[in-house]
N, CA, C and O atoms as a GROMACS GRO file, in nm:
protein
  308
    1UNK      N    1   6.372   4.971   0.760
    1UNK     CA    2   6.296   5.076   0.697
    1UNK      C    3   6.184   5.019   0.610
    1UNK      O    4   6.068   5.061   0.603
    2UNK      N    5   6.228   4.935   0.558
    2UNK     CA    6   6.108   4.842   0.460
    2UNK      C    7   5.962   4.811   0.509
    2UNK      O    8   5.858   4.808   0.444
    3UNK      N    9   5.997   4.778   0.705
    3UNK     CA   10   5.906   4.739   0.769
    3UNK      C   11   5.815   4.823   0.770
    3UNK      O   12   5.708   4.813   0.711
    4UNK      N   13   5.852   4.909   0.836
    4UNK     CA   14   5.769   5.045   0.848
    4UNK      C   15   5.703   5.079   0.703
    4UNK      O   16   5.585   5.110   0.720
    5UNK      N   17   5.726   5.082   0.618
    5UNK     CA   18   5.616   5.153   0.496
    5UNK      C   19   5.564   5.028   0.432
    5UNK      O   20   5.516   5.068   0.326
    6UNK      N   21   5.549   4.907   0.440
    6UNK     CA   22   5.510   4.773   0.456
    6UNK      C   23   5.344   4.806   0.533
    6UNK      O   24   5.231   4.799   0.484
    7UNK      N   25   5.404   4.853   0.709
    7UNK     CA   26   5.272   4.866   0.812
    7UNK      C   27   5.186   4.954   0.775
    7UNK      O   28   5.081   4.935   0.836
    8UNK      N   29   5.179   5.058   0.689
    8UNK     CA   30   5.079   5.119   0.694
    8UNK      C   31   4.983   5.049   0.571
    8UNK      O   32   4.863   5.024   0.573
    9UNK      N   33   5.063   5.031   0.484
    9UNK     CA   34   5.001   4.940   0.394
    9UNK      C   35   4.921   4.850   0.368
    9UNK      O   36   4.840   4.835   0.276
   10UNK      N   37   4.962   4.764   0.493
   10UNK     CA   38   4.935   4.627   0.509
   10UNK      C   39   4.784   4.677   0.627
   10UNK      O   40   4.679   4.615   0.639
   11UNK      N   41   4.819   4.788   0.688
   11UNK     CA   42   4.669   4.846   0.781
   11UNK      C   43   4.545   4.854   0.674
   11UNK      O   44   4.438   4.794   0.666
   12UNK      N   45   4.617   4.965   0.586
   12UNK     CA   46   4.546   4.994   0.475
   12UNK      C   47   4.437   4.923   0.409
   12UNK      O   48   4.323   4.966   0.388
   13UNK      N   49   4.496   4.784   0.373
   13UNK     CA   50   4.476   4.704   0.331
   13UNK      C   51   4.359   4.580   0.389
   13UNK      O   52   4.272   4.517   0.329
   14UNK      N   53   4.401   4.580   0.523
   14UNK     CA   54   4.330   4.514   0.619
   14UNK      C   55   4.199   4.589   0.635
   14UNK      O   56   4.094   4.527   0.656
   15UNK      N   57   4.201   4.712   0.627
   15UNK     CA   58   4.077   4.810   0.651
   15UNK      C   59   3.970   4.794   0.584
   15UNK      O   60   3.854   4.784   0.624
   16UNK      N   61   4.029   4.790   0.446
   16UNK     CA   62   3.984   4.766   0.299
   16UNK      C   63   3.848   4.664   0.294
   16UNK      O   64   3.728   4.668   0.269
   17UNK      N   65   3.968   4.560   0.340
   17UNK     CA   66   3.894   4.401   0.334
   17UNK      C   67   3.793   4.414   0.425
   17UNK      O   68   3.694   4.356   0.382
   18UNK      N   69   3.766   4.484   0.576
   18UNK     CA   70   3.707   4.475   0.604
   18UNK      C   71   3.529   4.558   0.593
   18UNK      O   72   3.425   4.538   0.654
   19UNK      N   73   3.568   4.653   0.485
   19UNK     CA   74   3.486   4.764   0.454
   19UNK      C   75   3.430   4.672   0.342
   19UNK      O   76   3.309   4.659   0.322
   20UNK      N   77   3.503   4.623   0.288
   20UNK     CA   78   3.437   4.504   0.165
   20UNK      C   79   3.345   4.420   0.192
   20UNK      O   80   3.233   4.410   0.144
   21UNK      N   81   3.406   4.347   0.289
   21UNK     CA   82   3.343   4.199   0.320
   21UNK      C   83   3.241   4.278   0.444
   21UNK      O   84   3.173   4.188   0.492
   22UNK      N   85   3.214   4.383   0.498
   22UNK     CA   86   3.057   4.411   0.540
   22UNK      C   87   2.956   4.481   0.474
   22UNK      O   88   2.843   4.479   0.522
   23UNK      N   89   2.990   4.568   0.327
   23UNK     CA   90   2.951   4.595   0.271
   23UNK      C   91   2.863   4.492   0.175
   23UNK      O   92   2.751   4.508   0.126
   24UNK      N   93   2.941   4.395   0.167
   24UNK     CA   94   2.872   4.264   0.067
   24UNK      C   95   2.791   4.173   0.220
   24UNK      O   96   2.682   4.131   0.180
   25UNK      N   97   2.801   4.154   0.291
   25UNK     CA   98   2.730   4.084   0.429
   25UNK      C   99   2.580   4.204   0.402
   25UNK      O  100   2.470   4.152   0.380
   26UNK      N  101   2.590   4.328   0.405
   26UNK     CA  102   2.474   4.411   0.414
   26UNK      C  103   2.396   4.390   0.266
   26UNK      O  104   2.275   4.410   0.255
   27UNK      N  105   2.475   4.352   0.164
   27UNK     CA  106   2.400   4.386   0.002
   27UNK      C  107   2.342   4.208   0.040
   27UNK      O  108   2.235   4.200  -0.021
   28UNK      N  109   2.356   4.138   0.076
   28UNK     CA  110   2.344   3.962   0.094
   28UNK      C  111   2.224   3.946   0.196
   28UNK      O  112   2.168   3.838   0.214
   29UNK      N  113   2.195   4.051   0.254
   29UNK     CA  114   2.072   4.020   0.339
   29UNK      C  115   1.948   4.107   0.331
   29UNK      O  116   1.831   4.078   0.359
   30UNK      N  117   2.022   4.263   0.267
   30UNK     CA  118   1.934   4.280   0.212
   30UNK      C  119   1.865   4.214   0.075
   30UNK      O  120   1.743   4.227   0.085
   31UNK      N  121   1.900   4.154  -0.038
   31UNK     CA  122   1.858   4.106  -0.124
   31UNK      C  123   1.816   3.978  -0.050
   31UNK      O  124   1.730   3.926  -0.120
   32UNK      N  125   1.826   3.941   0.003
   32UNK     CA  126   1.744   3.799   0.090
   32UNK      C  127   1.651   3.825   0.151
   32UNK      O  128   1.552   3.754   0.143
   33UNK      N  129   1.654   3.925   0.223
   33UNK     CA  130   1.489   4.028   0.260
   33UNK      C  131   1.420   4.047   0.199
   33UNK      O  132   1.304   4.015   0.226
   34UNK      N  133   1.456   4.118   0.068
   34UNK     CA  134   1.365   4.181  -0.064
   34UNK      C  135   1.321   4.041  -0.150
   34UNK      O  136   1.254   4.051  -0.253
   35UNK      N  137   1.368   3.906  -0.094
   35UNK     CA  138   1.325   3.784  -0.210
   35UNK      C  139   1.260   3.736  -0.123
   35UNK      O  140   1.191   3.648  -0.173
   36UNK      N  141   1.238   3.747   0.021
   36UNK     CA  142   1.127   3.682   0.062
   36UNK      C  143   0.989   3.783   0.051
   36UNK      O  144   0.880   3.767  -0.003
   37UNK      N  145   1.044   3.888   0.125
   37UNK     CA  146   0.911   3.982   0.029
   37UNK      C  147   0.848   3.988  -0.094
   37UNK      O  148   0.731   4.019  -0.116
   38UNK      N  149   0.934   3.955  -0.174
   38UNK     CA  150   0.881   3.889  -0.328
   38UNK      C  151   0.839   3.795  -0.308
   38UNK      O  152   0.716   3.801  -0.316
   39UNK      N  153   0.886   3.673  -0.275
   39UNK     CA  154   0.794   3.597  -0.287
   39UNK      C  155   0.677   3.531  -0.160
   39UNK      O  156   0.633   3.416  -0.156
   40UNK      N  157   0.641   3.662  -0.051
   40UNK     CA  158   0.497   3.674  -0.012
   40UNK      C  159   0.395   3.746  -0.093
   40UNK      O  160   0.274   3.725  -0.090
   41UNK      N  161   0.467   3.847  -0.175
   41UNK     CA  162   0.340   3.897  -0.278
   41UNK      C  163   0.329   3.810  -0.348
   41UNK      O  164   0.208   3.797  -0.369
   42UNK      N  165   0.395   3.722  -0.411
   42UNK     CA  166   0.360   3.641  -0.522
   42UNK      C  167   0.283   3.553  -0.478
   42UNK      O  168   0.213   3.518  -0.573
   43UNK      N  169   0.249   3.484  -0.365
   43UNK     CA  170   0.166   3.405  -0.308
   43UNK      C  171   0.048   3.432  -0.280
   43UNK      O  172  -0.054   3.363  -0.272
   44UNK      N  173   0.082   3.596  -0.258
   44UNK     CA  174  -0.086   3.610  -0.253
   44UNK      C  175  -0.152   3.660  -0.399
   44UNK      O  176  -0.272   3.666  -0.426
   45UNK      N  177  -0.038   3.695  -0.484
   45UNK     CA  178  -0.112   3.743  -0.610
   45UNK      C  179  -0.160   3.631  -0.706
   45UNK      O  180  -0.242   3.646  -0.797
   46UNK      N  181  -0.107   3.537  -0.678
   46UNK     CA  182  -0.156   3.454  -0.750
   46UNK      C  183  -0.284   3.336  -0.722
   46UNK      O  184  -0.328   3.254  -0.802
   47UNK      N  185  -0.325   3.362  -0.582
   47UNK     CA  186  -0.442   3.260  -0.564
   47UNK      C  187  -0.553   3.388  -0.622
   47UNK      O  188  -0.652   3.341  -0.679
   48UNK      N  189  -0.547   3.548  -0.615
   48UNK     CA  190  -0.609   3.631  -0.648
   48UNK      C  191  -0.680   3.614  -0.774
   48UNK      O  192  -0.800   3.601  -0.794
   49UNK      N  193  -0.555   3.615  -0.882
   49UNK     CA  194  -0.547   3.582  -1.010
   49UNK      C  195  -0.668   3.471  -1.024
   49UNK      O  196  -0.788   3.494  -1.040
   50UNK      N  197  -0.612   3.362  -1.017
   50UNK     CA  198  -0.707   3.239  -1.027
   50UNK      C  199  -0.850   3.263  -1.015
   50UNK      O  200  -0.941   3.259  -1.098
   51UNK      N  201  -0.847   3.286  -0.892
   51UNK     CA  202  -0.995   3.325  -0.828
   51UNK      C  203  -1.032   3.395  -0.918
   51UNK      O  204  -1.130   3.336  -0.963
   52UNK      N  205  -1.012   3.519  -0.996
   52UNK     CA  206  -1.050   3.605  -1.101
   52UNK      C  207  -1.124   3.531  -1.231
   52UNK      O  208  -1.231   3.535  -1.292
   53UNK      N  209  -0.983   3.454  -1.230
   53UNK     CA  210  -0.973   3.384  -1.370
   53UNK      C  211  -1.103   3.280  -1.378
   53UNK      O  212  -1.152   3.250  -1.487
   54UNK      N  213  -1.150   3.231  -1.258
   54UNK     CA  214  -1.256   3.122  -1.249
   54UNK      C  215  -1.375   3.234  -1.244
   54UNK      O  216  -1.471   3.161  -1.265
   55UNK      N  217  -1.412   3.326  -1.234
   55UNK     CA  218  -1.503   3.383  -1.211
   55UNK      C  219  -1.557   3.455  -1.340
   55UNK      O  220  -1.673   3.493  -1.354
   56UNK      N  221  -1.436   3.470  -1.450
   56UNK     CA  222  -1.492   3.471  -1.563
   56UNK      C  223  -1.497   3.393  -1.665
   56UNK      O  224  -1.553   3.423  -1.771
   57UNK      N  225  -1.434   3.278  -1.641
   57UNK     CA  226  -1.450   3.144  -1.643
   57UNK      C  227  -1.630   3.110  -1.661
   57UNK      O  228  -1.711   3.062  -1.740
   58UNK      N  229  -1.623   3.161  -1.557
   58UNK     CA  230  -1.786   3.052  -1.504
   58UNK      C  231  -1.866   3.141  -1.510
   58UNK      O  232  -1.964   3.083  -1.557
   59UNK      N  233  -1.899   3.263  -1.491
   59UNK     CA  234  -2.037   3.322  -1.516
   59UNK      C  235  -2.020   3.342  -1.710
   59UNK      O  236  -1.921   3.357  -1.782
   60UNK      N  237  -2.148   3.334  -1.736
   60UNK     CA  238  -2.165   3.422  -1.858
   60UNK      C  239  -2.145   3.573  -1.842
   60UNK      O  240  -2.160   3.645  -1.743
   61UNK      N  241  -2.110   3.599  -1.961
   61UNK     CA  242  -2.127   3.747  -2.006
   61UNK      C  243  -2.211   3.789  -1.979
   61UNK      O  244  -2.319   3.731  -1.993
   62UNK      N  245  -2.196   3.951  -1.911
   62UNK     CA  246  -2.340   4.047  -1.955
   62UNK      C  247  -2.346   4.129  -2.027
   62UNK      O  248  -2.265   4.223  -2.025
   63UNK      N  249  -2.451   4.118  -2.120
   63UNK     CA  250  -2.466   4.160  -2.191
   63UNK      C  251  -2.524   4.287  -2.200
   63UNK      O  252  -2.521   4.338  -2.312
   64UNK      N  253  -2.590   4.369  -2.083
   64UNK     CA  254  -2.646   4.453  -2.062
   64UNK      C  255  -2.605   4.597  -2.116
   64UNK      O  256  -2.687   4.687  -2.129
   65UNK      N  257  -2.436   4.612  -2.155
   65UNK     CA  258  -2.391   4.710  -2.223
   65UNK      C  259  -2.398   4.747  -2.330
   65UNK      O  260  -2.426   4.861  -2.368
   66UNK      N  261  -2.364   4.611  -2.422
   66UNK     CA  262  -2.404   4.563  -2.538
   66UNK      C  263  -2.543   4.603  -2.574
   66UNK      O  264  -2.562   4.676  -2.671
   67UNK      N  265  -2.612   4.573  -2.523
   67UNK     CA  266  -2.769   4.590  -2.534
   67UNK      C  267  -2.791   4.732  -2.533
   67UNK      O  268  -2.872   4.775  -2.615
   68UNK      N  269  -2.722   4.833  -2.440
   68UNK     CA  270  -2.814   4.944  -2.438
   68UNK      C  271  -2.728   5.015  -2.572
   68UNK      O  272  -2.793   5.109  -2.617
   69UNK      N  273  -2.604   4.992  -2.642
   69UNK     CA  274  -2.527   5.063  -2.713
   69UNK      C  275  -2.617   4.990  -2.817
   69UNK      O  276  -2.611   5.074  -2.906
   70UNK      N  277  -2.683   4.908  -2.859
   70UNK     CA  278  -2.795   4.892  -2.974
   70UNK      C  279  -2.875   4.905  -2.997
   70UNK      O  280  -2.929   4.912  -3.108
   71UNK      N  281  -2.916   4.914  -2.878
   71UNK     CA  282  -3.043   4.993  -2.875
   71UNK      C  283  -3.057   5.124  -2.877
   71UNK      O  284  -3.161   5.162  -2.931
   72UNK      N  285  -2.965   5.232  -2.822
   72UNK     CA  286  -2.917   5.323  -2.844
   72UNK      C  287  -2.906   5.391  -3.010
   72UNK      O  288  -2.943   5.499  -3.057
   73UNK      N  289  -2.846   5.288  -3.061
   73UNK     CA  290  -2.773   5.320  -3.182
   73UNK      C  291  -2.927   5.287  -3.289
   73UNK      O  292  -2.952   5.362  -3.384
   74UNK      N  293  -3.006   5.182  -3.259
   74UNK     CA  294  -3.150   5.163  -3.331
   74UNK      C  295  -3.261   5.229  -3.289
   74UNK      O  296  -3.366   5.210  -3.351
   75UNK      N  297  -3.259   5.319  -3.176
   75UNK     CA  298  -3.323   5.442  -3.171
   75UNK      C  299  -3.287   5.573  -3.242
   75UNK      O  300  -3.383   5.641  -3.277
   76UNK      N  301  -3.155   5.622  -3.270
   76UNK     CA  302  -3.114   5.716  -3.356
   76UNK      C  303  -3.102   5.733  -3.498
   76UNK      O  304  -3.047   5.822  -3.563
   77UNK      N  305  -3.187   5.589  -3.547
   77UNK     CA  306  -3.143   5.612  -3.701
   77UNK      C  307  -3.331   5.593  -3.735
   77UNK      O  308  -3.374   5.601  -3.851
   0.00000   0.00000   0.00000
């Protein structure tokens, strides 16, 4: 008698493990998907960046905004 309410148990159980261990196989590849996708944006965001960063780097300022808000402002008084 032992055996018998043992087997369903032990099915039970076996079911379990296997609902587990593909549930974590699916969370393990998706997060390995989503980190290589991370890090193709990051590869391209960052030569972007740079490129930015050298471009105001290296030109001067314009000043042309500056200029008309004073001139602006030394025409009204």
């Amino acid at each position: 008698m032992l055996e018998r309410t043992n087997s369903p148990d032990l099915f039970l159980l076996l079911v379990a493990g296997y609902l587990v261990r593909t549930h974590l196989l699916f969370v393990f590849r998706a997060s390995s998907e989503l980190q290589t996708e991370l890090e193709k944006i990051k590869s391209l965001m960052i030569p972007s960046y740079m490129i930015e960063l050298r471009k105001l780097l290296l030109e001067p300022p314009e000043l042309h905004s500056f200029c008309l808000v004073t001139e602006s402002l030394s025409s009204c008084s």
